[in-house]
N, C-alpha and C positions, 0 to 999 in steps of 0.2 A: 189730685196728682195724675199725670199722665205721664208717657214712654213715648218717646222721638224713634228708637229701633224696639219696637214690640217684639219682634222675634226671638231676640236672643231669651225672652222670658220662657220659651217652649223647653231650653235646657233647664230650666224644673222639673222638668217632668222626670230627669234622670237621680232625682233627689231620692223620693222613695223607691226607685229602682237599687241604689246604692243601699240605701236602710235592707232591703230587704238581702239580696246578699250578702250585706253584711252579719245578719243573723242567722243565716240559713248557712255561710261556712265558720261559723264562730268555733271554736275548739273550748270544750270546761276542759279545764287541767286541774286534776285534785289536788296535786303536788304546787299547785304554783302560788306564792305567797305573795300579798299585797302591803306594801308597809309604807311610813312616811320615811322617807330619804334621813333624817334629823333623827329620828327615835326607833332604836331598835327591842326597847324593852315594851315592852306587852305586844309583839305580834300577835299574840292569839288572838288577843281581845279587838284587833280591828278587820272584825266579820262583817259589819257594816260598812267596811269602804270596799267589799267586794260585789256588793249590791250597786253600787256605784261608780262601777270600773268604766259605764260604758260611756260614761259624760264627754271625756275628750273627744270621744267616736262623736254626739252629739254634737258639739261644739262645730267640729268641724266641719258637720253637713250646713250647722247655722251659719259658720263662714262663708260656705260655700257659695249659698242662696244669697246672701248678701253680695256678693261678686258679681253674679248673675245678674240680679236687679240693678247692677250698678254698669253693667255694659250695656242694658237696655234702656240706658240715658232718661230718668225720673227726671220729671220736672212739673215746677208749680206753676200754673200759670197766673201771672200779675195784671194781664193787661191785655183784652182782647178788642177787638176793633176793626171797621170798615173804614175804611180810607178814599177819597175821591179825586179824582183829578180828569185832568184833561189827554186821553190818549187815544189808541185805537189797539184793536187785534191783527193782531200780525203774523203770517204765516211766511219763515223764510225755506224758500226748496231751493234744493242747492243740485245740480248736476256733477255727478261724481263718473262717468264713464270716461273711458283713457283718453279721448278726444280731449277731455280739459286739462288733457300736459302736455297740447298744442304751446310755445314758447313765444307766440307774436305778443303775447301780454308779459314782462321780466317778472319772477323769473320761469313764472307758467302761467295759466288758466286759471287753475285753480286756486294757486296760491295768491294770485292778484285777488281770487276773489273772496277767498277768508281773510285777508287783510284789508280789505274794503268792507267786508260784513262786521267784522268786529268795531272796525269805527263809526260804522251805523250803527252797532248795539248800545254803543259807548256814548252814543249821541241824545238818543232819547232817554226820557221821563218817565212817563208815566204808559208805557204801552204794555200789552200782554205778549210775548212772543213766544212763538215754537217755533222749531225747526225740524226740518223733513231734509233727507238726501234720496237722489236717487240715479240708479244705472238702470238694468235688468227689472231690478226690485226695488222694494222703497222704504226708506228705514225712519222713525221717528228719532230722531236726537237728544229730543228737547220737548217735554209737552209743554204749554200756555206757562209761560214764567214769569216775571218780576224781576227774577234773581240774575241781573246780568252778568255780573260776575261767570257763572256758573254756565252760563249762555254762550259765554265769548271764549268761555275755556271747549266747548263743545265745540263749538267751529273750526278751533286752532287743531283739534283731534280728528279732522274731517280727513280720509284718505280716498284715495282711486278704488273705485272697484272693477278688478279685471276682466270683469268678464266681460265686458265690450259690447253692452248693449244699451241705448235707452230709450225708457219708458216715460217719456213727458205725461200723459193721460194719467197714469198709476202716480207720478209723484206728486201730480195735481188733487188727483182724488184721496191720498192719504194728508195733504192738507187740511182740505174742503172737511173730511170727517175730523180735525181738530176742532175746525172753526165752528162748524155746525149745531152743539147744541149750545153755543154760547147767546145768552137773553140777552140781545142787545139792541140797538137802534141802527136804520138802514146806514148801508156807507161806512160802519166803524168796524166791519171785519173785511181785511184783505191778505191778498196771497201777493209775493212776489218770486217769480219766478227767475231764476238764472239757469239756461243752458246752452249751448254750442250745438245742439246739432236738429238731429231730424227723429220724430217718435218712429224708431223699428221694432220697437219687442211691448209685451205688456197686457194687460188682458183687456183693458181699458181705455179706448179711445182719447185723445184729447178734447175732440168735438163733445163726447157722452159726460167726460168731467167738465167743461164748461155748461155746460146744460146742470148740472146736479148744483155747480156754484150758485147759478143762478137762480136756484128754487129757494137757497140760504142768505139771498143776497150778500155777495161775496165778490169784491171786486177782484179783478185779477192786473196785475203790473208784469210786466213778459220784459226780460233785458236777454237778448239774445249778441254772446260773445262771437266774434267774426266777422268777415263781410259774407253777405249773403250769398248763396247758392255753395258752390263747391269750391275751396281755398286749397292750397297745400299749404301746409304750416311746418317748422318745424318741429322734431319732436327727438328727446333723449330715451333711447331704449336700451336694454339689459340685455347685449348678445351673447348669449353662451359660447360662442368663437372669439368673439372679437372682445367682449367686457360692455363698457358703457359708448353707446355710437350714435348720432345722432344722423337722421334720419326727415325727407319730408315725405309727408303724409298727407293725402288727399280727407279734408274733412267739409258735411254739410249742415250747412247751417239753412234751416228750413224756416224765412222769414214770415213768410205768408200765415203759417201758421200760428206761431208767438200774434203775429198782429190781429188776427181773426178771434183769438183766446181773446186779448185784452179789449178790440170791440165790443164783442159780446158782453161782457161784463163790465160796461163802462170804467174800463184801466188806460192804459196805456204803453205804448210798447216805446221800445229804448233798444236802438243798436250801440254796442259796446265795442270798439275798435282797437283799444289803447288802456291801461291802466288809469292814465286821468280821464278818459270819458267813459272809464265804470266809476270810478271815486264821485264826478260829478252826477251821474243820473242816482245814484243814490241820497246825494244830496238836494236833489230835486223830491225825491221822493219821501225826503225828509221832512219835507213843507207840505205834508197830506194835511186836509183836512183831521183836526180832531174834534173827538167830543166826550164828553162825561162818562169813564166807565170807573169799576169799582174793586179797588184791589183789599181782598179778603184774607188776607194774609197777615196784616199786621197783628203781630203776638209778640208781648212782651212776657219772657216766664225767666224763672228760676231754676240753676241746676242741680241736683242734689246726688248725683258722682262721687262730688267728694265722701260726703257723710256715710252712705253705702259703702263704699271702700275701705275711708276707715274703721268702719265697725264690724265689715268683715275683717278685716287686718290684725285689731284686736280680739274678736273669739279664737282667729287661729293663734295668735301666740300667748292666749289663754291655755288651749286644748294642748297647745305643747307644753309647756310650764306645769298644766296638771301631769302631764302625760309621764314627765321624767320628774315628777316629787312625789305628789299625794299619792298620784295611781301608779307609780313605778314598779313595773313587774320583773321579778329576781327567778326564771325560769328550772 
């Protein structure tokens, strides 16, 4: 037997905490008589069921821990196994600074390109994917998955980050250390990168994270949204006078660089214009080479929730049932 959330098992530990308080404010009352509910004739003679007053107190810690054990999701496992197919490793980085709520794409940036990612998620088989965002900073989403489902709901939760800086280098190199100790064969780990502008903030070069891919063999794919160099775009902002106002905005997109990333690391770069010519480059990049990797995840188990629950269920309205008959205390 194993636990899917292990953790909630640490609220045992409050189990003999409770026992022990519980004995250490216990009150004897000399005066206090214990009888059966049903028969009131020989109270004296049942001195033996005051030795055993404390069973419902028992009872209930045993319910308790059975609660416990039953939110930390037990399960048997049936079926374990390596599974093979034809895929690759995938690192998606996604540019999240306010630049991607440029409007040349309906009905932004960004949103063109979480609804273009999730139908690339939705597309593949057999691949491992993570996801990375980044502005300023770089955030992992998603580590190496399977689970698309759970992959494509992470994209659709992808927001702007205000603070108006990015760091292409930094959201390359939180990739790269995804992909990096994965054991695999050349060409089957790659990064795709989507972003609109130009690396200004970050502690970490672009140039230094291409160099580090390349030590991991890690190909890089660059889709740079815009036309090159410096655009105005539209954009809808939040004016504290005025309410919601739309406005154009000088934004750059630094070509040169996405294409020098993707040389280096024999990828290929992708200018993105238009909402159908990011739908199509990703459909280009859907026809990557693959090759044999190995998803370790297949497990077939058993839940046992139920049976935990109900057996806590039943001590506790055991411990009640004693509580107001056998051990019923008449103060």
């Amino acid at each position: 037997m194993t636990f899917l959330s292990p953790y909630f098992l640490l609220l045992l530990l409050l189990i003999p905490a409770i026992a022990v308080f519980y004995i250490k404010t216990r009150k004897e009352i000399s005066n206090t008589i214990y009888f059966p509910r049903t028969k009131m004739s020989g109270v004296l003679k049942k001195k033996s069921s005051y030795k055993y007053k404390d069973i419902p107190f028992i009872l209930i810690l045993i319910s308790l821990s059975l609660f416990i054990i039953a939110l930390s999701r037990p399960v048997i496992i049936k079926y374990k196994s390596d599974a093979f197919g034809e895929g690759i490793y995938i690192s998606l980085v996604v540019d999240v600074s306010p630049s991607m709520l440029g409007e040349d794409l309906v009905p932004n940036r960004l949103e063109a390109a979480k609804d273009t990612l999730i139908k690339f998620i939705n597309n593949r088989n057999f691949d491992k994917i993570s996801l990375v965002s980044f502005a300023m900073r770089a955030s992992v989403l998603s580590p190496s998955t399977f689970d698309y489902d759970s992959l494509a709901n992470a994209v659709s939760k992808i927001e702007i980050d205000e603070e108006g800086s990015t760091s292409i280098g930094l959201g390359m190199a939180t990739a790269v250390d995804m992909l990096r100790n994965i054991d695999s064969k050349k060409g089957d780990k790659i990064i795709i990168l989507l972003t609109d502008g130009d690396n200004n903030a970050g502690e970490i070069e672009p140039k230094l994270a291409t160099e580090i891919a390349n030590l991991y063999d890690i190909k890089i794919y660059t889709i740079g949204i815009g036309k090159p160099g410096i655009e105005y775009v539209w954009v809808t902002v939040d004016d504290p006078v005025r309410g919601k106002n739309r406005i154009r905005m000088p934004f750059k997109l630094n070509e040169d660089t996405l294409i020098d990333i993707a040389k280096s690391t024999g990828g290929r770069y992708f200018n993105a214009t238009s909402r159908r010519t990011l739908a199509d480059i990703y459909a280009a990049i859907h026809n990557l080479e693959k090759q044999e990797i190995k998803n370790d995840s297949s497990i077939e188990y058993s839940e046992l929730f139920t049976p935990f629950a109900l057996f806590g269920l039943l001590f506790l309205i055991l411990a009640f049932v004693l509580k107001h008959s056998k051990f019923l205390v008449i103060p």
